[in-house]
N, C-alpha and C positions, 0 to 999 in steps of 0.2 A: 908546457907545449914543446912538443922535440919538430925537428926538420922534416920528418916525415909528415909530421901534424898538419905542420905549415902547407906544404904541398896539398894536400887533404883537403886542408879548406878552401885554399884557391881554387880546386877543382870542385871543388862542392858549389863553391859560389859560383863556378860558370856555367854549371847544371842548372842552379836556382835561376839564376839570372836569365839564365837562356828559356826556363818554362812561364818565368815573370815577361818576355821581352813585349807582348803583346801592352798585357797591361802597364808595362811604362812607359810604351808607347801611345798610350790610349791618354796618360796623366797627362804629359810632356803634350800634346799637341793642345788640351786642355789651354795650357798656358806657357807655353816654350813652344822650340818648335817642330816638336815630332819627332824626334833624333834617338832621345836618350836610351831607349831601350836596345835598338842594335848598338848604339856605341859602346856602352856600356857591357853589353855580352862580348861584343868582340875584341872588347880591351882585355878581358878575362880570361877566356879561350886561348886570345894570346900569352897572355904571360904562365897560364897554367901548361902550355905547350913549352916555352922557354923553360919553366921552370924545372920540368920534365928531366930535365941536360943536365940541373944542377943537381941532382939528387946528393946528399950529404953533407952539402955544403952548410955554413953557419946559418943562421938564421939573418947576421946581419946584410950578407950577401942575397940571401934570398927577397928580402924586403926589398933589396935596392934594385934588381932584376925586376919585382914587379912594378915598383912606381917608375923605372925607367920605361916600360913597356908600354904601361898604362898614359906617359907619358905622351908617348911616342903613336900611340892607335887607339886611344878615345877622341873622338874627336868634340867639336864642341867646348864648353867651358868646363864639361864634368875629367877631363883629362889633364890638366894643369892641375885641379883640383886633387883627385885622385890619388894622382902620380905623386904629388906633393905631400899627401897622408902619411903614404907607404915609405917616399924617401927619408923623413923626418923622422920616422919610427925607426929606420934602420941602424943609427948610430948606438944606441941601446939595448942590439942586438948582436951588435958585431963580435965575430966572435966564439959564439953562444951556438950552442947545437939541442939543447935544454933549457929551458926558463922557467918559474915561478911567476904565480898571481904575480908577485909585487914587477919583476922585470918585462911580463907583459903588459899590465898595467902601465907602467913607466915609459914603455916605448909608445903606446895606442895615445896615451896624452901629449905626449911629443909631439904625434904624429899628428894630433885636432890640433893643436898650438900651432901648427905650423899650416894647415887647413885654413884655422881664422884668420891666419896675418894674409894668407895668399888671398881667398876669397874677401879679406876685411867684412866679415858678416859676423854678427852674431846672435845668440838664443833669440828667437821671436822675429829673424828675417825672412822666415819662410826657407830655407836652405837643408842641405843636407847637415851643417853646424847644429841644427833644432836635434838632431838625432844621437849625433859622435861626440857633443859636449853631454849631454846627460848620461851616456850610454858610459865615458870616462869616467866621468866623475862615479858611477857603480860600480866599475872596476877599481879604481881607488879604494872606496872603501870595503869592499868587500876584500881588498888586499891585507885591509887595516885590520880585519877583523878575521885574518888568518883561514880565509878561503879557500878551498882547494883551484886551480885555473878551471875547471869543468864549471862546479857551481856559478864561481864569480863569473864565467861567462854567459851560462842562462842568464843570472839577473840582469847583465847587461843589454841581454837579447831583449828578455822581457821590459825593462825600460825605452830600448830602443822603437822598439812595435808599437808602444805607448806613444814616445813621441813623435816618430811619424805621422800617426792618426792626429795629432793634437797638430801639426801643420794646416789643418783643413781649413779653420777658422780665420787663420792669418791672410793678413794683407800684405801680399811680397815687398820687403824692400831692396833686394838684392837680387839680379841677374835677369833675363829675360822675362820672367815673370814681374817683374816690378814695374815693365812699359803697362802694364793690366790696370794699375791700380786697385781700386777697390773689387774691379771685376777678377781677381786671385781669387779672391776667397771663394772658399767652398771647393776646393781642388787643394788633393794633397800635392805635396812637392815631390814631385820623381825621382831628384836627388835623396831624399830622405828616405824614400821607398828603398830604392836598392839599395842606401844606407843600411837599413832594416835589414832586409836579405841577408848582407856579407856578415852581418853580425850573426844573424840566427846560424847561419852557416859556420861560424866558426862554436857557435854552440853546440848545436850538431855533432859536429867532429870530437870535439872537447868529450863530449859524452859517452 
């Protein structure tokens, strides 16, 4: 993935997002509260406008403009969150105006690693984590197994789609969904939906 890439899929993902915002809107009121689909678009829009400015830059600069932004204009719990992905991925990238499976891979696990410690959730709390842990761990190894970034990141798409869907069942334990208790289930996690999205988006691009 090169700098141009990068920008690609940001903007990819604030197209996606922006045609999803209805239905994350629709999850999120389910069991949250109504928010996540304009935040969420307009945290995008943002940063792929920001990022617009930086064209050429390394890539670890670009990661750190978006989790700053995202930061900064999602609002809600999904913006700490977020913003926290992109910043933690950035260090891996600094620098780098080009990367490999394995250097993408490297930074996108960084970047969940440092999602789990923010949000403290993990696989099976109903959270956007049920999505970006498994969706890593196929970047990983499809690294390992001398991947091209394109492929390895379908697979990862394709795991991620998977796990979203499989939030359905779950009883929240983690964030506003969790005041539900048992009444969660049966409503996917809006966090893990657009989780989904930016992934397929970055597959997308990759292709």
């Amino acid at each position: 993935m090169n700098s141009s890439q990068y920008l690609a899929w940001i903007e990819r993902s604030a197209a996606a997002l922006a045609a999803a915002q209805d239905a994350l809107t629709a999850l999120d009121t389910a069991i949250g509260d109504g928010d996540h689909g304009a935040n969420i678009r307009r945290g995008f829009d943002k940063a792929a406008e920001k990022l617009r400015a930086q064209a050429g830059q390394d890539l670890g600069s670009l990661a750190k403009t978006t989790g700053m932004t995202l930061l900064s204009s999602v609002g809600g719990a999904s913006g700490p969150l977020y913003g926290t992905l992109f910043l933690k991925a950035a260090p891996a990238l600094a620098g780098k105006t080009d990367i490999d499976t394995a250097t993408l891979a490297h930074a996108i696990a960084d970047g969940v690693a440092g999602l789990a410690a923010r949000g403290q959730a993990a696989v099976g709390d109903k959270t956007m984590i049920d999505v970006w842990q498994p969706a890593a761990a196929a970047l990983q190894q499809a690294a390992a197994d001398g991947a091209a970034p394109a492929a390895a990141c379908a697979k990862a798409a394709a795991v991620a789609q998977a796990a979203a869907e499989s939030t359905i069942p779950l009883v929240a334990r983690k964030g506003r969904a969790s005041y539900l208790g048992e009444r969660s289930a049966g409503h996917k996690d809006p966090g893990a939906a657009s989780s989904a999205i930016i992934l397929q988006a970055l597959a997308e691009v990759l292709a």
